[in-house]
C-alpha positions as CSV (number, residue, x, y, z in Angstrom):
1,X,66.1,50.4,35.2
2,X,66.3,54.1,35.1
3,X,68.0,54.2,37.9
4,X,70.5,52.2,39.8
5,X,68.9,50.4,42.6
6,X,71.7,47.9,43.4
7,X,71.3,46.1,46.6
8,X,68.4,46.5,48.7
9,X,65.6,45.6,50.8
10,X,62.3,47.4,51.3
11,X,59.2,47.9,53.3
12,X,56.6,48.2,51.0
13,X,53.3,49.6,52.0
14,X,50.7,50.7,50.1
15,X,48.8,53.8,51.3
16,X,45.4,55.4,50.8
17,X,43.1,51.8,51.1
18,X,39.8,53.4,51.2
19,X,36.3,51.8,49.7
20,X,36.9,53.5,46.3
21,X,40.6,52.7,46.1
22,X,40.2,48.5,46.6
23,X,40.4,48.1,42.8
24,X,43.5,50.2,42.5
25,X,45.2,48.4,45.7
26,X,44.4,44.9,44.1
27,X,46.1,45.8,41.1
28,X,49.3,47.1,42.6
29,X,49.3,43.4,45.0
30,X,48.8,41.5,42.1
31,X,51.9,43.3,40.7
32,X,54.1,42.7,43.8
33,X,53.1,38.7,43.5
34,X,54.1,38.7,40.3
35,X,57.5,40.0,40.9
36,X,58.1,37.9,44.3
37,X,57.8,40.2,46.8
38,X,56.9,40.0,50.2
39,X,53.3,40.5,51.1
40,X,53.4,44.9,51.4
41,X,51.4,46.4,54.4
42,X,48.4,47.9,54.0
43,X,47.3,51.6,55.6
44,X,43.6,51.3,55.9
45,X,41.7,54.7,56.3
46,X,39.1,53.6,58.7
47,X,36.4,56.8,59.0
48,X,35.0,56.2,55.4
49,X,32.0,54.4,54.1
50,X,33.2,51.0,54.6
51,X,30.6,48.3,53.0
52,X,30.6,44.6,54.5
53,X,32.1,43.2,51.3
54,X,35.2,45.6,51.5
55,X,35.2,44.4,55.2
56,X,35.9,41.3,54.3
57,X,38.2,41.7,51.5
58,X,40.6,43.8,54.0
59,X,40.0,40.5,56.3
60,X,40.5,38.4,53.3
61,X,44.1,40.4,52.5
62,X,45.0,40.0,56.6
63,X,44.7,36.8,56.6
64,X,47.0,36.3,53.7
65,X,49.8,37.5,55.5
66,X,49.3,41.8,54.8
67,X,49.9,44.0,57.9
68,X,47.7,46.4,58.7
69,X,48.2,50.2,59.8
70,X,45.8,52.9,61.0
71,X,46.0,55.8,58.3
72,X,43.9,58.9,59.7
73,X,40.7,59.0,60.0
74,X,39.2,60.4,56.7
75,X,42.7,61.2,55.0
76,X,41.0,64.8,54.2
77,X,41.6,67.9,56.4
78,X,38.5,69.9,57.0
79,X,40.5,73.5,57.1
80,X,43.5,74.6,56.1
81,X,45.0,76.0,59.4
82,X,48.0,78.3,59.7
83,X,50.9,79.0,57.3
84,X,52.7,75.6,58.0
85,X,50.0,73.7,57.2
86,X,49.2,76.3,53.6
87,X,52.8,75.7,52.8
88,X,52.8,71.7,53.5
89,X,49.1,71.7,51.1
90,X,50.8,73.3,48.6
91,X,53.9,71.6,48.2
92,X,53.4,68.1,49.5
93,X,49.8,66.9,50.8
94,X,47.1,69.2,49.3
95,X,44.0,68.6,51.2
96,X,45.0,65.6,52.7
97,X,47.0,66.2,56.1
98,X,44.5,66.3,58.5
99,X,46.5,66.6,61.7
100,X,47.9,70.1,61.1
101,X,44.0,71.0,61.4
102,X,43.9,69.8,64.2
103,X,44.5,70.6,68.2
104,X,47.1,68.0,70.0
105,X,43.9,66.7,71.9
106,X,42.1,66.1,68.7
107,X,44.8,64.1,67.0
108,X,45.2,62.2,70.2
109,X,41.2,61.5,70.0
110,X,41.8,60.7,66.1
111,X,44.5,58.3,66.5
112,X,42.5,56.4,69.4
113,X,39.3,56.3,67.2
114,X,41.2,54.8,64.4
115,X,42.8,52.0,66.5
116,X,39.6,51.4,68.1
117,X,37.8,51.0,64.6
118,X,39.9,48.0,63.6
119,X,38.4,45.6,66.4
120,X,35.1,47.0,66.1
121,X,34.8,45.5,62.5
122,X,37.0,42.1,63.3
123,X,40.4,43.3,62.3
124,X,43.3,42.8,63.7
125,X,44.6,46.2,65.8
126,X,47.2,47.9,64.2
127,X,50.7,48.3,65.6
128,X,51.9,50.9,63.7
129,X,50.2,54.3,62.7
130,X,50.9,55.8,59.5
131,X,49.6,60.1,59.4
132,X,48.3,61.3,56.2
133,X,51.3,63.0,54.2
134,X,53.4,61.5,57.3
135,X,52.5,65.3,59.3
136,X,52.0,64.3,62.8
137,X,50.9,67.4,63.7
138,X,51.6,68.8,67.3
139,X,52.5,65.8,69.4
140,X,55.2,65.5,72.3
141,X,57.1,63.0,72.7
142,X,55.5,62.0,76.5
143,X,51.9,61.8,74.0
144,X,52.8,58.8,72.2
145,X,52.9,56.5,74.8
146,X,49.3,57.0,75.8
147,X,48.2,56.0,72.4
148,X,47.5,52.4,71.4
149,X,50.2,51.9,68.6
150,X,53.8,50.4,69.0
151,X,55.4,52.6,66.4
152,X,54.6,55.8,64.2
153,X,55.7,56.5,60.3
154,X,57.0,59.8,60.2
155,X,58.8,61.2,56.8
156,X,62.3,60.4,58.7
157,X,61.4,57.0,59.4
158,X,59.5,54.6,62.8
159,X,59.1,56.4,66.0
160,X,58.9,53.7,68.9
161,X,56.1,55.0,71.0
162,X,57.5,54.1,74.1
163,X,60.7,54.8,73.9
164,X,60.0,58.2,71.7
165,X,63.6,57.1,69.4
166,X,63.6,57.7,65.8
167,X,64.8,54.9,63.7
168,X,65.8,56.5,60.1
169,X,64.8,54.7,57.3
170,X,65.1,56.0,53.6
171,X,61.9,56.6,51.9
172,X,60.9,56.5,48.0
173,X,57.4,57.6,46.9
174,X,55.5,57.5,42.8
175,X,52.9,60.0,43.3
176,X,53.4,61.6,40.7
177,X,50.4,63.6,38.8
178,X,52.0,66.4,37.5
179,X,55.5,67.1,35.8
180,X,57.0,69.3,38.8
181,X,56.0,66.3,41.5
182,X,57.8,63.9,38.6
183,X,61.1,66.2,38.7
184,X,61.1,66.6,42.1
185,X,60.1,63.0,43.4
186,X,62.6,61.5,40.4
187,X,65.5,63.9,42.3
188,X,64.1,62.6,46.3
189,X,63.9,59.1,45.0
190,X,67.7,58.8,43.5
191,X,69.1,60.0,46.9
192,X,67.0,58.0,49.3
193,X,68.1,54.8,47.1
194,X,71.5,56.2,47.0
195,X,71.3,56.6,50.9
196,X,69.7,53.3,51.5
197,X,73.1,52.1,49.9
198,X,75.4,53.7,51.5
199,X,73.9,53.1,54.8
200,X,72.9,49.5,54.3
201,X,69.5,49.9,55.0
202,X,66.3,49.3,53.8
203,X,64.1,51.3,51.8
204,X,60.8,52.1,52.4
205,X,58.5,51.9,49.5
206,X,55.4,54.1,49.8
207,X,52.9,53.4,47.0
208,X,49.9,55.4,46.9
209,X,46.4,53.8,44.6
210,X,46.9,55.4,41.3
211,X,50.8,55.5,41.1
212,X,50.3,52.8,38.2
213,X,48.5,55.6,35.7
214,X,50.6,58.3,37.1
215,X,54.1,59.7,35.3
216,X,56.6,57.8,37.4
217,X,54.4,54.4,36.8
218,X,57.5,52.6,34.9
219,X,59.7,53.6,37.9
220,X,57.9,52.1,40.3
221,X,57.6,48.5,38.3
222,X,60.9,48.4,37.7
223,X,61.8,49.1,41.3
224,X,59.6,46.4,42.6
225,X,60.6,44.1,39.8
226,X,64.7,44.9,41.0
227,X,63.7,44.1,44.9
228,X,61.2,40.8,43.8
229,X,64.6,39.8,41.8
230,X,67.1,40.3,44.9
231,X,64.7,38.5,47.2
232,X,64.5,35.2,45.1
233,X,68.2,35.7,44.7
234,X,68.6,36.0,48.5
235,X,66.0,33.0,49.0
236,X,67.8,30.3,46.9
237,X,71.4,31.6,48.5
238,X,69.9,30.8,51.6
239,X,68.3,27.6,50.6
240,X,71.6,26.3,49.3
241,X,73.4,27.7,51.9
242,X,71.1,25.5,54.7
């Protein structure tokens, strides 16, 4: 591996599933089966241009045992509003952070429409709520227990929605597309796995469509292939242990 993962466990989700991405999202499950791991979670975009075959194929992928989470609404930001939200667009999410366009009553609106989607087409409703770029946007604390979701993703790790508590959990990310995200994601990812380590926790795997013809491609596979190898491991223990 180029780096050392040693011991871990993850949360592997795969962002981004959108009409045009489904191809791209096969490929990257078809990888994790192959290594052994764990069924990853899916974060389905829901305000797109959704056809009844796709439909099904997200039913198709529930049913086989993939979670699903709410991911925005259209994943695209129809402004750029304020300098926080220039500076997060030009060093992290481009166009796609839509909640720092938008009021706290709009994202409250967004979130509800997105949860609401999911029945609507015979899904199953999402738990969890995953923001674009993981930016929140301008929500208090007392908000997110009015909204229909159990926990929220942030960059730091779950928010339970009830309770408002932050459970920290490292996070790795591949989307890599030009050689100053490579650098700089190769530098984040070493000391969230090295921090995952030390604290004995797992990591949390974010792997975005494409990240299999992007620059950091060979990093990801042999990360999956490490954790796919430590859960057999960890399966037969247990099986000979019983």
């Amino acid at each position: 591996m180029r780096h050392d993962a040693g011991q871990l466990q993850a949360l592997v989700s795969i962002h981004d599933v959108m009409p045009d991405t489904l191809p791209q999202v096969a490929q990257i499950l078809a990888a994790c089966r192959r290594f052994g791991l764990a069924p990853p979670s899916l974060l389905v975009v829901p305000g797109l241009d959704w056809q009844p075959d796709q439909l099904e194929q997200l039913r198709a992928w529930a049913a086989s045992g993939h979670a699903l989470a709410a991911h925005g609404w259209q994943h695209r930001a129809r402004r750029i509003a304020g300098v926080r939200h220039r500076l997060h667009s030009a060093l992290i999410s481009r166009d796609a952070a839509e909640h720092l366009a938008l009021s706290r009553q709009q994202i409250m609106a967004l979130m509800r429409r997105a949860a609401h989607w999911f029945a609507q087409v015979d899904l199953p409703r999402p738990a969890l709520y995953v923001p674009p770029a993981w930016a929140l946007g301008d929500l208090r604390r007392a908000d997110l227990a009015r909204l229909p979701y159990q926990s929220i993703e942030v960059t730091q790790g779950f928010v339970d929605t009830r309770s408002g508590s932050l459970t920290r959990v490292p996070l790795v990310g591949y989307e890599a597309d030009t050689r100053a995200r490579s650098v700089a994601l190769t530098v984040w990812n070493r000391g969230q796995i090295a921090l995952a380590q030390r604290l004995k926790q797992p990591l949390r795997v974010g792997i975005h469509p494409h990240d299999l013809q992007l620059r950091l491609a060979r990093d990801l596979l042999d990360l999956l292939r490490h954790i796919g190898h430590q859960t057999g491991a960890r399966q037969r223990h247990c099986r000979q242990a019983a």
